[in-house]
N, C-alpha and C positions, 0 to 999 in steps of 0.2 A: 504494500500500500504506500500511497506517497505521501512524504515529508514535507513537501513546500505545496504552497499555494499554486504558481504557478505548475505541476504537475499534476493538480486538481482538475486547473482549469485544462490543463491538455485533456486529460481522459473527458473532465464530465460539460464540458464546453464553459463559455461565459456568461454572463448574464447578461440576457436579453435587453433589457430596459434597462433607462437610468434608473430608475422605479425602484427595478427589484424583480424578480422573479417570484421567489416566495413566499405563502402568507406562514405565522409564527408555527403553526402545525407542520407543514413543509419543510421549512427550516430546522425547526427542532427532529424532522422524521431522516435529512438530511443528514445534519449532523451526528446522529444516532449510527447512521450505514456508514459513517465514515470515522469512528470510532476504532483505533486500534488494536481490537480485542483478540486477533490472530496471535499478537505476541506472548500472549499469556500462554497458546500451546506451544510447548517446547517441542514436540516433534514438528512441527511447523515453522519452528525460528529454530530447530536446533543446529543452525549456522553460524549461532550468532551467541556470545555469552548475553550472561542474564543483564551485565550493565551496557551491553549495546541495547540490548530489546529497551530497557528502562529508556535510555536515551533519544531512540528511536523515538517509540512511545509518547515523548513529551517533543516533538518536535514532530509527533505527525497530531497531534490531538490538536495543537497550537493551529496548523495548518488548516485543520477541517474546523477549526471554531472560526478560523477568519474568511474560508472560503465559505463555510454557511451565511455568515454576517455580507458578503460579496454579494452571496442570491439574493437574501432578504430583502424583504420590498425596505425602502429606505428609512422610514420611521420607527419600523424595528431593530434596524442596523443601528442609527443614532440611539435608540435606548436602551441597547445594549451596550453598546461604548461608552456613554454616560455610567450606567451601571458598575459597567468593571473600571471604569477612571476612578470613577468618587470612592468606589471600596478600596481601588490599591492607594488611593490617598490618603483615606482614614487609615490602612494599615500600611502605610510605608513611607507616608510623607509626600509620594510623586502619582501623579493623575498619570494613568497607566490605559489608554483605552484599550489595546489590545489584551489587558492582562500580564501577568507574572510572563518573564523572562526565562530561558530555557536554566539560567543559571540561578534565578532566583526561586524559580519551581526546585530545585533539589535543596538549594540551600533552605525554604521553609519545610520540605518534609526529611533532611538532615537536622533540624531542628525537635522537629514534631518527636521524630525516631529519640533523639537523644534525652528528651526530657521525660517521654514515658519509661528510658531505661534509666533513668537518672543521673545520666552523663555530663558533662558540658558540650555544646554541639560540635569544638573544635575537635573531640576527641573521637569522633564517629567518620569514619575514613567512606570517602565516597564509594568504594569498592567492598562497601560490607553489604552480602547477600541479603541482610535483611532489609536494607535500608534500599536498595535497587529492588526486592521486591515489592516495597510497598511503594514505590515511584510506580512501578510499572503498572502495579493493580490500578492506584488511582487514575492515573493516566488514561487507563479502559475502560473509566467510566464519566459519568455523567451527575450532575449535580439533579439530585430528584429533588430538589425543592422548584429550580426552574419545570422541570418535566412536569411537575405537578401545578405549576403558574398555568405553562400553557395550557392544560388540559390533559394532559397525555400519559399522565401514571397514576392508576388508581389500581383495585385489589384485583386485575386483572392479567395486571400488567402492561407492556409499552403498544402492544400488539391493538387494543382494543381502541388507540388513541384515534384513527384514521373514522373507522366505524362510527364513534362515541359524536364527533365532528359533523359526519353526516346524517346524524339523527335517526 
């Protein structure tokens, strides 16, 4: 699966309009298919160690969160950029509209890792298997507070989002 944006837009085209292509269900159902969750099986990445996959992982998730925001019709794109600016401002000081940095995503869950072991975060080596797997899980997923914003997770699950939409 690919890593940048523009190998998104190679495979899955452009977006049509200034507008936007898709409404927030689309986007979100979008996003979802383009979710790195291959790297999680290891006979399927078994090419690759566990801190490539991790890195992979946060450098193709990054991609499909900015190539969805790309489709999305434009009012959704703006407030979703809003959204992630003003939270990594309250937690980090800097309006961030893309979101955490490839390097500031390991660095808060090198953080996260070290304080539930009771470490100090320097002490937790980027090459510790724990700490790459729990990059990598998170990475493959998705934030269900927004899935459940849009519409699209309930005790169902993701599947019923489409249906539930169409009434």
């Amino acid at each position: 699966m690919p890593s940048s944006v523009d190998a998104l837009r190679h495979l899955f085209g452009h977006r049509k309009s200034w507008w936007g292509d898709l409404d927030a269900i689309e986007t979100r159902e979008l996003y979802h298919a383009l979710m790195p969750s291959y790297l999680l099986d290891e006979n399927i990445a078994a090419a690759l160690s566990l801190q490539e996959r991790a890195r992979l992982a946060v450098l193709a998730r990054h991609a499909a969160r900015m190539y969805a925001r790309e489709r999305a019709h434009l009012p959704l794109t703006l407030a979703c950029e809003l959204l992630d600016g003003v939270r990594q401002l309250r937690e980090s000081g800097r309006f961030q509209p893309g979101g955490l940095s490839e390097e500031q995503v390991w660095r808060k869950y090198q953080e996260e890792y070290a304080e539930a072991a009771g470490l100090p975060a320097d002490d937790v080596c980027v090459n510790d298997e724990s700490l790459c797997e729990l990059i990598l899980r998170k990475a493959c997923t998705t934030n269900k507070h927004v899935d459940e914003f849009v519409g699209c997770l309930d005790s169902t699950g993701w599947a019923a989002c489409r249906k539930a939409a169409e009434g």
